[in-house]
C-alpha positions as semicolon CSV with decimal commas, in nm:
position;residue;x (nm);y (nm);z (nm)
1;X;-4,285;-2,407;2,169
2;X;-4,035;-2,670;2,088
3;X;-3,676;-2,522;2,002
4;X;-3,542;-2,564;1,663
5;X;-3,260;-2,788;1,619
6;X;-2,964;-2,633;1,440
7;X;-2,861;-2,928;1,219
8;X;-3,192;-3,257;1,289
9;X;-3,112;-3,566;1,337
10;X;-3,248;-3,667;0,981
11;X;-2,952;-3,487;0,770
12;X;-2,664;-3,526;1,015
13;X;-2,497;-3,764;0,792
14;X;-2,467;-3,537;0,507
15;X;-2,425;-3,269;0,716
16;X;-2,104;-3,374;0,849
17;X;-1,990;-3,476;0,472
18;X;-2,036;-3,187;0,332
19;X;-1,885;-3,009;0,649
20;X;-1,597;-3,216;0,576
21;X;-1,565;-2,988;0,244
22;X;-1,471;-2,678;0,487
23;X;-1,220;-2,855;0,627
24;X;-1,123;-2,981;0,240
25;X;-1,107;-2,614;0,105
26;X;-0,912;-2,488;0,400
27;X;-0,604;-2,717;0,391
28;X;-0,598;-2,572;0,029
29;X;-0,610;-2,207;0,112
30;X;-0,358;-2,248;0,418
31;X;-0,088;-2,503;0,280
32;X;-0,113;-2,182;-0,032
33;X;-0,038;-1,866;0,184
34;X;0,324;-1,993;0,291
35;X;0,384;-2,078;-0,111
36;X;0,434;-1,704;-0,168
37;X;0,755;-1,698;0,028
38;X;0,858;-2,010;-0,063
39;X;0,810;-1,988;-0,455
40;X;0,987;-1,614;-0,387
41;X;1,292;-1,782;-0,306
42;X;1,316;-2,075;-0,482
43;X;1,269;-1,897;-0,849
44;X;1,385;-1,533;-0,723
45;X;1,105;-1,371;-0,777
46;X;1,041;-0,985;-0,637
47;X;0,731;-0,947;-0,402
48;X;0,440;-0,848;-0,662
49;X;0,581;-1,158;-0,897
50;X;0,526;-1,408;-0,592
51;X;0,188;-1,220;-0,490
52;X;0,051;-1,356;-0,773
53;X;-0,027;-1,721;-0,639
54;X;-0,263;-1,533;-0,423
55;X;-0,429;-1,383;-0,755
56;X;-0,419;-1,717;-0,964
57;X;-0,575;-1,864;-0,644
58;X;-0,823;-1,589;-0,561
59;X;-0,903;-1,489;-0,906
60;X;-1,036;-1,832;-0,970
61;X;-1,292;-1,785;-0,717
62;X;-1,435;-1,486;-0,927
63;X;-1,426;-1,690;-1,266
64;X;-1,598;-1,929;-1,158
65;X;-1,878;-1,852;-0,924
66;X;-2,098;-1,731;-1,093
67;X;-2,118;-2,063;-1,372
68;X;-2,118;-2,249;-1,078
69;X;-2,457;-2,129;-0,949
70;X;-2,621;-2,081;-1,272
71;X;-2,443;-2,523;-1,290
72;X;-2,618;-2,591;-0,928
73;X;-2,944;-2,389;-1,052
74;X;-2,958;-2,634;-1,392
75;X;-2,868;-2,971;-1,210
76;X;-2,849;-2,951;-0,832
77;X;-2,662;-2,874;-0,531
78;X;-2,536;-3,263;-0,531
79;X;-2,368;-3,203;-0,846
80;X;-2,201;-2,871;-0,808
81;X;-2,037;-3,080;-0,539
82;X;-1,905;-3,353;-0,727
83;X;-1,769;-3,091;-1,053
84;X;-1,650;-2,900;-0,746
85;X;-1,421;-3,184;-0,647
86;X;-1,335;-3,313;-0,982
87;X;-1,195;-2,942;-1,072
88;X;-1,002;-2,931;-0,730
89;X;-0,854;-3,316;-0,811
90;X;-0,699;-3,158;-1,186
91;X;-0,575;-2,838;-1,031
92;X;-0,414;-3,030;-0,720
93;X;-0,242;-3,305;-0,989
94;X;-0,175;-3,027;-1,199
95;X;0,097;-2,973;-0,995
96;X;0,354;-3,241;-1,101
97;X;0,348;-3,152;-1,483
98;X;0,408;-2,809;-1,312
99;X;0,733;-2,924;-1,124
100;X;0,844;-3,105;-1,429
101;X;0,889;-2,797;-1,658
102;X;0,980;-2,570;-1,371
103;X;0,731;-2,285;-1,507
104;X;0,624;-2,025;-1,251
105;X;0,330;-1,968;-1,475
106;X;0,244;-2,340;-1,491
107;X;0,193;-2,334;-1,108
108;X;-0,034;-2,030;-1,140
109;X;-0,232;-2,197;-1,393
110;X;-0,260;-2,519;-1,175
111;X;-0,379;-2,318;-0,887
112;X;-0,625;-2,109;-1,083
113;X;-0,783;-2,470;-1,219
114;X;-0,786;-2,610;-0,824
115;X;-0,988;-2,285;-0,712
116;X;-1,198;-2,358;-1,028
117;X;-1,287;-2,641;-0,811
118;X;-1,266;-2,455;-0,476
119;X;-1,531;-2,161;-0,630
120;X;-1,818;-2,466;-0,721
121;X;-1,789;-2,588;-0,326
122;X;-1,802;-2,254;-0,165
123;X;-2,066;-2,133;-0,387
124;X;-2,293;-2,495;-0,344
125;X;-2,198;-2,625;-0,001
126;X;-2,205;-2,312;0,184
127;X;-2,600;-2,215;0,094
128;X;-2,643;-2,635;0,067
129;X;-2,558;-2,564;0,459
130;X;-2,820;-2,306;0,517
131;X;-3,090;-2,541;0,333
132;X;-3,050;-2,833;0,588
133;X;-3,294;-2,705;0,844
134;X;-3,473;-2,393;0,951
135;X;-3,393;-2,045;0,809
136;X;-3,398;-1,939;1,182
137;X;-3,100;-2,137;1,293
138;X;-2,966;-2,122;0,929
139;X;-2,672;-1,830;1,065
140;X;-2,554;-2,048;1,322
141;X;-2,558;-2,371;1,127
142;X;-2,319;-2,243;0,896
143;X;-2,069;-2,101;1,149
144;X;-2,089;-2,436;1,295
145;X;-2,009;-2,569;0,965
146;X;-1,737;-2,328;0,914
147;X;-1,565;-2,388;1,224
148;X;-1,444;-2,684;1,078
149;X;-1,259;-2,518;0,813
150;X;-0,984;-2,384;1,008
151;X;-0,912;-2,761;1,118
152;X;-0,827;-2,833;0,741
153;X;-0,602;-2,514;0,730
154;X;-0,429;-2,621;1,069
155;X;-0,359;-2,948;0,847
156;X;-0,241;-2,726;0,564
157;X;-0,010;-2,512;0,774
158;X;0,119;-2,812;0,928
159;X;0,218;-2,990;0,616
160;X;0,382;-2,669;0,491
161;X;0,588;-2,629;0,805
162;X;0,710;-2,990;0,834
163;X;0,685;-3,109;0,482
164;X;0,795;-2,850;0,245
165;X;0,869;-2,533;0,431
166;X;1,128;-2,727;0,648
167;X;1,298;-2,929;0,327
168;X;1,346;-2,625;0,084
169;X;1,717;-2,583;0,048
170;X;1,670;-2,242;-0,069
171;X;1,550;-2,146;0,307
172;X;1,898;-2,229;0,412
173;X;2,096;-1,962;0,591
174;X;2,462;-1,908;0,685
175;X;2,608;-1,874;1,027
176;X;2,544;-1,508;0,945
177;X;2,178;-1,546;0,836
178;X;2,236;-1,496;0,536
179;X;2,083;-1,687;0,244
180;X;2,312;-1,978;0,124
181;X;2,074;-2,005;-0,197
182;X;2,185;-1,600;-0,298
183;X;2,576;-1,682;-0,314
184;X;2,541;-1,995;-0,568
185;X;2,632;-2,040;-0,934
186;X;2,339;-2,120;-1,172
187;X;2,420;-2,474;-1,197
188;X;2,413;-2,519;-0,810
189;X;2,089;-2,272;-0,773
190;X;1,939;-2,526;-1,087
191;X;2,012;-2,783;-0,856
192;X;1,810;-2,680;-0,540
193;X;1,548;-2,521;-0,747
194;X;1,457;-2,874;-0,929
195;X;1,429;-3,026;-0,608
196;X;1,267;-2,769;-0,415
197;X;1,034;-2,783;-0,683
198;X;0,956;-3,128;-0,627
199;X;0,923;-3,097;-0,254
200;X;0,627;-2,807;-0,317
201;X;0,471;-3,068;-0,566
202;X;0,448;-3,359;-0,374
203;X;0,143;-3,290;-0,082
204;X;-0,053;-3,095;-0,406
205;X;-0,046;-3,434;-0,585
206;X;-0,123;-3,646;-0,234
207;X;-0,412;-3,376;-0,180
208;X;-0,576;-3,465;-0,556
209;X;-0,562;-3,803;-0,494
210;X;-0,736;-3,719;-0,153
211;X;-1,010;-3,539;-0,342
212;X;-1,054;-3,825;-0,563
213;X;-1,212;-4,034;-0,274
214;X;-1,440;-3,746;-0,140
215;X;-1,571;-3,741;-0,489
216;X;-1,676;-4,114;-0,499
217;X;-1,765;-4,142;-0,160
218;X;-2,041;-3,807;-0,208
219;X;-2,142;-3,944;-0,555
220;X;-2,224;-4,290;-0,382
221;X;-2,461;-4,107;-0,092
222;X;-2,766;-4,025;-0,101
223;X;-2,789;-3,611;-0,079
224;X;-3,111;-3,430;0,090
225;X;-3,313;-3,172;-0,134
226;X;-3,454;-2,854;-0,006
227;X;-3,767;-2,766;-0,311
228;X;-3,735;-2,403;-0,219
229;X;-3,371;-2,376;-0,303
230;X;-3,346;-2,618;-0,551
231;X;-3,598;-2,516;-0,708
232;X;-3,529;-2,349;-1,095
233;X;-3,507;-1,955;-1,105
234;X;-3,458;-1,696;-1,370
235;X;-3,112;-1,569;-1,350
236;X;-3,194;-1,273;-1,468
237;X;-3,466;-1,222;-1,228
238;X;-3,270;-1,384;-0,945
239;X;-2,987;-1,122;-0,993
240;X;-3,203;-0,849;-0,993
241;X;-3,391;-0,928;-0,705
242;X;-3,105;-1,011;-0,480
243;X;-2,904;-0,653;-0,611
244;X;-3,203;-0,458;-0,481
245;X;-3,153;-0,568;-0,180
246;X;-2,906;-0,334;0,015
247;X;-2,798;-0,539;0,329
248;X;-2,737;-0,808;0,032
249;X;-2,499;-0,570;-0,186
250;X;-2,329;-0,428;0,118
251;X;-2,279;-0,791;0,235
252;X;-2,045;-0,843;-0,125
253;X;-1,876;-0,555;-0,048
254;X;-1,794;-0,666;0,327
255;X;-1,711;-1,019;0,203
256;X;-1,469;-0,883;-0,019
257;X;-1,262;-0,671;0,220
258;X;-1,327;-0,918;0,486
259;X;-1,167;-1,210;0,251
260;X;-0,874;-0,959;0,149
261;X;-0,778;-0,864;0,508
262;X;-0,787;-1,253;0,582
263;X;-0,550;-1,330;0,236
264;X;-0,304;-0,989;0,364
265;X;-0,307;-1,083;0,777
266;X;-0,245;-1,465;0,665
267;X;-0,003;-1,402;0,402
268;X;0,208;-1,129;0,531
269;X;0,253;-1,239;0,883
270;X;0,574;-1,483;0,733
271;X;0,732;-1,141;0,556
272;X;0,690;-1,000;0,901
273;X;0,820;-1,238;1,067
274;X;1,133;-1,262;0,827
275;X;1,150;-0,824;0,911
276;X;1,232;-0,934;1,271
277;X;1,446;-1,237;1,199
278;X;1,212;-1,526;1,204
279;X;1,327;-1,759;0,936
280;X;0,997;-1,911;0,712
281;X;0,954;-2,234;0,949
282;X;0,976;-2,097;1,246
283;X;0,716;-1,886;1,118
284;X;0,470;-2,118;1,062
285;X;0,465;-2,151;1,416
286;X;0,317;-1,784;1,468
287;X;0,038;-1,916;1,133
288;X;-0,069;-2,268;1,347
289;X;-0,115;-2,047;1,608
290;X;-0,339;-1,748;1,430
291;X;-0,538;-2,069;1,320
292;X;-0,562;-2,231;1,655
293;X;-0,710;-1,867;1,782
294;X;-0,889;-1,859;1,430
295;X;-1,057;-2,186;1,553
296;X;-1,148;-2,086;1,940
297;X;-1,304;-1,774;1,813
298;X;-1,548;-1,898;1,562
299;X;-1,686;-2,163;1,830
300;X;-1,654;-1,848;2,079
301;X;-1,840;-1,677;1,810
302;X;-2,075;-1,942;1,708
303;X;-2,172;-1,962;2,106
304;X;-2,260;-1,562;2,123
305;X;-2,519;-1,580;1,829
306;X;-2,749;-1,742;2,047
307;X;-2,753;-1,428;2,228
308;X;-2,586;-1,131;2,035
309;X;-2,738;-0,988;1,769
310;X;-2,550;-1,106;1,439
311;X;-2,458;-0,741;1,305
312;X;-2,370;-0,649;1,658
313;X;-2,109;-0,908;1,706
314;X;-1,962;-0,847;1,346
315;X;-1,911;-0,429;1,482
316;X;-1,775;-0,576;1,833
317;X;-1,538;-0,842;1,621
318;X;-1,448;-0,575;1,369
319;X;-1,359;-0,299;1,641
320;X;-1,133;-0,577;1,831
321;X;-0,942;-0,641;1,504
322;X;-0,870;-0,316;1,395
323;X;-0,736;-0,237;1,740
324;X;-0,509;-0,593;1,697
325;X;-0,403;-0,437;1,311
326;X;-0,283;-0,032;1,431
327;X;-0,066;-0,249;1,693
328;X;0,076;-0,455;1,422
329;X;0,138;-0,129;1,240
330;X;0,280;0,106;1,489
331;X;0,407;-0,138;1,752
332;X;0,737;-0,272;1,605
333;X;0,908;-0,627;1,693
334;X;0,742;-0,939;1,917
335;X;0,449;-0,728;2,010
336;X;0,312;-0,644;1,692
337;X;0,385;-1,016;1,581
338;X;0,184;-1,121;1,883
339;X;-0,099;-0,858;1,820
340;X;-0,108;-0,996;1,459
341;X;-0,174;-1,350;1,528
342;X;-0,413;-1,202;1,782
343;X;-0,606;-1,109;1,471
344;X;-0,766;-1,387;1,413
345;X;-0,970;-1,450;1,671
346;X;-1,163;-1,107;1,556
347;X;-1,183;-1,253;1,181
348;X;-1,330;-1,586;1,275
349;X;-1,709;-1,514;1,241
350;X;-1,677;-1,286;1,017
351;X;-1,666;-1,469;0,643
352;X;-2,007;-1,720;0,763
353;X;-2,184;-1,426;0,937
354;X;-2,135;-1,147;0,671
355;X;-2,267;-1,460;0,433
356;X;-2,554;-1,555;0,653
357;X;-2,696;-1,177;0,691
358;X;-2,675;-1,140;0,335
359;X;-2,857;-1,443;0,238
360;X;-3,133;-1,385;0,493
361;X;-3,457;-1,399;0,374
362;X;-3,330;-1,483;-0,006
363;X;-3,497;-1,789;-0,028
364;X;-3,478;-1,957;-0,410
365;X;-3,207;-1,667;-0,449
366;X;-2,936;-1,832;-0,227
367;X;-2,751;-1,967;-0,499
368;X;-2,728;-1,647;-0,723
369;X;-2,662;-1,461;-0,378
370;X;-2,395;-1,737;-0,306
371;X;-2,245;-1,701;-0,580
372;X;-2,178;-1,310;-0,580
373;X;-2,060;-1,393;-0,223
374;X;-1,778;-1,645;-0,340
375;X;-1,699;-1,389;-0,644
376;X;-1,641;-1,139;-0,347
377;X;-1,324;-1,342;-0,250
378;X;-1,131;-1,190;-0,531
379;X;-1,083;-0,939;-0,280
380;X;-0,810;-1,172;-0,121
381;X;-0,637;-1,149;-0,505
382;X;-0,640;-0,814;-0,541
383;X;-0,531;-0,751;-0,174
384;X;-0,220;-0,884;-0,097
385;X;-0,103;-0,793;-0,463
386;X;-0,181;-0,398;-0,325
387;X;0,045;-0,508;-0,025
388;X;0,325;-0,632;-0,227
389;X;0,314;-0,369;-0,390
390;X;0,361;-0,134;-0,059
391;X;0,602;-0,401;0,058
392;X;0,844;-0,363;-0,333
393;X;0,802;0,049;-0,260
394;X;1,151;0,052;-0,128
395;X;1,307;-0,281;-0,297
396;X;1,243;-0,629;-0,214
397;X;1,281;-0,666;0,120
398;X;1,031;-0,583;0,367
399;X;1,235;-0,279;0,620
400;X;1,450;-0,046;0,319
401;X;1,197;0,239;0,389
402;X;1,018;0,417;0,666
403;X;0,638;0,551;0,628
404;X;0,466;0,721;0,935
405;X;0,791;0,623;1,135
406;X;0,765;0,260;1,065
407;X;0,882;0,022;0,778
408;X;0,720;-0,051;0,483
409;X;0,625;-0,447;0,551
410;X;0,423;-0,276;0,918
411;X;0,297;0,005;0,687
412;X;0,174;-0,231;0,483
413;X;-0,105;-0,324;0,706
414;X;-0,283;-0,018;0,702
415;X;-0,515;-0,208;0,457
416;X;-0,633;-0,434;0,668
417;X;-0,708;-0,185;0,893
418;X;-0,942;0,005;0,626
419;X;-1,091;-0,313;0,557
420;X;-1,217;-0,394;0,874
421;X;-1,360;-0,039;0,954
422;X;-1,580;-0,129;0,622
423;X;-1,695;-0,456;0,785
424;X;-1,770;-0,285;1,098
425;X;-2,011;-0,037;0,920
426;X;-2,157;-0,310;0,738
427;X;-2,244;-0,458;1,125
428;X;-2,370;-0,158;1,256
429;X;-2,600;-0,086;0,968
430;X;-2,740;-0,432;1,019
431;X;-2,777;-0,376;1,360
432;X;-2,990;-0,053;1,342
433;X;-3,155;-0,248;1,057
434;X;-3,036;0,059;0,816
435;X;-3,075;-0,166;0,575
C-alpha cells in the first residue's frame, strides 16, 4: 500500500503560500500582546481599560467568521483569501490616522478592522489546508502548516522588543525604578505620548503595506480546488449538521478556552514579569523565548501524531500545562516565570489539533465548522479582560493583594489552569471515542 503524502508534490507551491498566511497572522497576534502594557502606560490607562486591545482584537474574530464562511461558501476559498488580506491591509494602515488623533478608541477600532481581516484567513486557509490532500493526513498537514505561525509571532515579538517596546519614553525608569513618565507635567507627558504614539504606529503601517504584496502576489497564482469542499451547501443545513455532532461542539468549546489560556499565558507573562522587577523589554526576552518553545513543541508535536493518538496527545499536552500553570501560581519569583514560559511547549498542538478532530469527517461542512472554530477565539477577548479584572481587584498594579497566599497578578492564572483541565477532557473523550 503506498503511504500517503502529507502535502503532494502537485500543490506544494500553494501550499507553502498559503502557509506563509500562518506566519502573516502570527506577527499580528504577537507584535499585539506586548501593546497592552505599552498603550497602559503611554495613555494611563488602568488594567481592564488596556485589556481591551485584546477584545477589539479577539472580538473581531467572532464578527466576522461566520460572513466569512458563508463569503468562501458563495465565491471560493481563493477569494476569502484575498478579502482576508485586503481587511488586514486597512486595519494595519488604520493605524496612522490612529496616531494622528491620539484616540485610544481609534486604535481599538483599527485593530478590530485588521482581525476583520485576520477572521477571513483563519476561517479559509486553515480548512483550505486540510483540502490539499488526503483527509487521513489532513491533522498533520495542518500542524505542519501551523508550525509556521509561531515564526511570524517570533518576528512580531521581535519588532516589539527592539522597535517599539525599547523606544517608548514612557518605559523609562529612574535610578530608583521608578517611572520617569508618572512624575511629569501634562505638557511634558503630551510630549512623550505623541511620540510614543508614533513609534507604536510605525511597524502597523510597514505591516499593511506588507500585506499589500501577499494580496497581489495570491491574486496573480493560480489556487487548487477541492469539489467536495468547495462545493455550495445550505447554511442552514450545514449548521445543523455540524452542531449535532458532539466531538464537533465540544471541539468550539475547547478552542475557545484553549485560545483564551493562549491570549492570558501570552499577555500576562509581561505584568508578571514587571511583579518581579523585569522592566517591559527585558520581558520580551522571557515572550521570544515561550515562542521559541511554542515552535519546538508543535514540530515535537507534529512528529508524535504519526504515532499517538490525536486526543491522547491533547490529554498528555493538557496535563503537562496545567502542571507548568499551578507552578506559575503558587511558585513565586524566577521559577514561576520559568514554569510560565515553559507553558508553551504544552499549548503548541493544541489550537490545529482541537481544529483537526473537530473537522474530521465534516466533509462539505469544513467551512461552516471553520468558521464556528475561528468564532471560538473570542475566548482570547473575553479572557484576559476576566484577568484584568482579577489583576485591578486590589488597584492597578499587579502585587497590592494576597489570594490563597499569593498576589493577585499569580492568582490570576488560575484561569488558565481551568481552561486547560477543559481541553484535557475534551482529549480524553476523543480518545475513548465518547464522542
Amino acid at each position: 500500500m503506498a503511504k500517503v503524502p502529507v502535502v503532494a508534490k502537485s500543490v506544494i507551491v500553494p501550499f507553502i503560500l498559503i502557509t506563509s498566511l500562518f506566519a502573516l497572522w502570527g506577527f499580528a497576534n504577537d507584535i499585539t500582546n506586548p501593546m497592552v502594557s505599552a498603550f497602559k502606560k503611554v495613555l494611563e490607562l488602568d488594567n481592564f481599560q488596556a485589556s481591551l486591545v485584546q477584545m477589539a482584537f479577539y472580538g473581531g474574530y467572532f464578527t466576522m467568521a461566520l460572513p466569512a464562511a458563508i463569503f468562501v461558501n458563495k465565491y471560493s476559498y481563493k477569494k476569502g483569501v484575498l478579502l482576508g488580506l485586503a481587511l488586514y491591509a486597512i486595519g494595519a494602515l488604520l493605524f496612522y490616522p490612529a496616531a494622528a488623533f491620539e484616540a485610544f478608541g481609534f486604535f481599538l477600532a483599527a485593530l478590530y478592522i485588521l482581525t476583520f481581516g485576520l477572521a477571513f484567513l483563519e476561517t479559509t486557509a486553515n480548512p483550505y489546508i486540510l483540502s490539499m490532500g488526503d483527509e487521513a493526513t489532513a491533522t498533520q498537514r495542518l500542524n505542519l502548516a501551523q508550525a509556521f505561525n509561531p515564526m511570524g509571532a517570533l518576528g512580531g515579538l521581535i519588532v516589539a522588543q527592539k522597535f517599539i517596546l525599547g523606544s517608548l519614553q514612557s518605559d523609562d525608569l529612574n535610578a530608583d525604578g521608578t517611572s520617569v513618565f508618572e512624575t511629569l507635567d501634562e505638557a511634558a507627558k503630551s510630549v512623550i505620548r505623541t511620540a510614543d504614539l508614533q513609534v507604536i504606529r510605525n511597524p502597523y503601517v510597514l505591516l499593511g503595506v506588507v500585506v499589500i504584496g501577499f494580496f497581489i502576489l495570491i491574486a496573480m497564482m493560480k489556487m487548487p480546488q477541492n469539489q467536495e469542499q468547495e462545493t455550495k451547501v445550505s447554511v442552514i443545513g450545514s449548521i445543523k449538521r455540524l452542531f449535532s455532532s458532539k466531538k464537533f461542539v465540544w471541539g468550539v468549546v475547547a478552542q475557545a478556552f484553549y485560545v483564551g489560556a493562549q491570549i492570558m499565558c501570552w499577555t500576562y507573562l509581561y505584568q508578571y514579569a514587571e511583579s518581579i522587577g523585569i522592566d517591559n523589554q527585558s520581558a520580551v526576552t522571557y515572550g521570544i523565548s515561550a515562542l521559541v518553545i511554542f515552535l519546538s513543541g508543535r514540530w515535537v508535536g507534529t512528529a508524535l501524531l504519526k504515532y499517538i493518538n490525536s486526543g491522547r496527545l491533547l490529554f498528555y499536552f493538557s496535563i503537562g500545562a496545567l502542571i507548568c500553570t499551578l507552578t506559575t501560581i503558587f511558585v513565586p519569583g524566577m521559577v514561576g516565570l520559568y514554569a510560565l514560559v515553559g507553558i508553551s511547549f504544552f499549548m503548541s498542538i493544541m489550537f490545529p489539533t482541537i481544529y483537526g478532530i473537530a473537522l474530521e469527517g465534516q466533509g462539505e461542512d469544513a467551512k461552516f465548522g471553520a468558521a464556528f472554530l475561528v468564532m471560538a477565539i473570542v475566548g482570547g477577548a473575553l479572557m484576559p479582560t476576566l484577568q484584568g479584572l482579577i489583576l485591578d481587584m486590589g488597584g492597578v498594579g499587579y502585587t497590592d493583594i494576597k489570594i490563597l497566599g499569593v498576589p493577585e497578578v499569580n492568582f490570576s492564572f488560575i484561569l488558565p489552569a481551568s481552561c486547560f483541565l477543559i481541553i484535557g477532557y475534551y482529549g480524553v473523550m476523543v480518545y475513548k471515542k465518547n464522542f
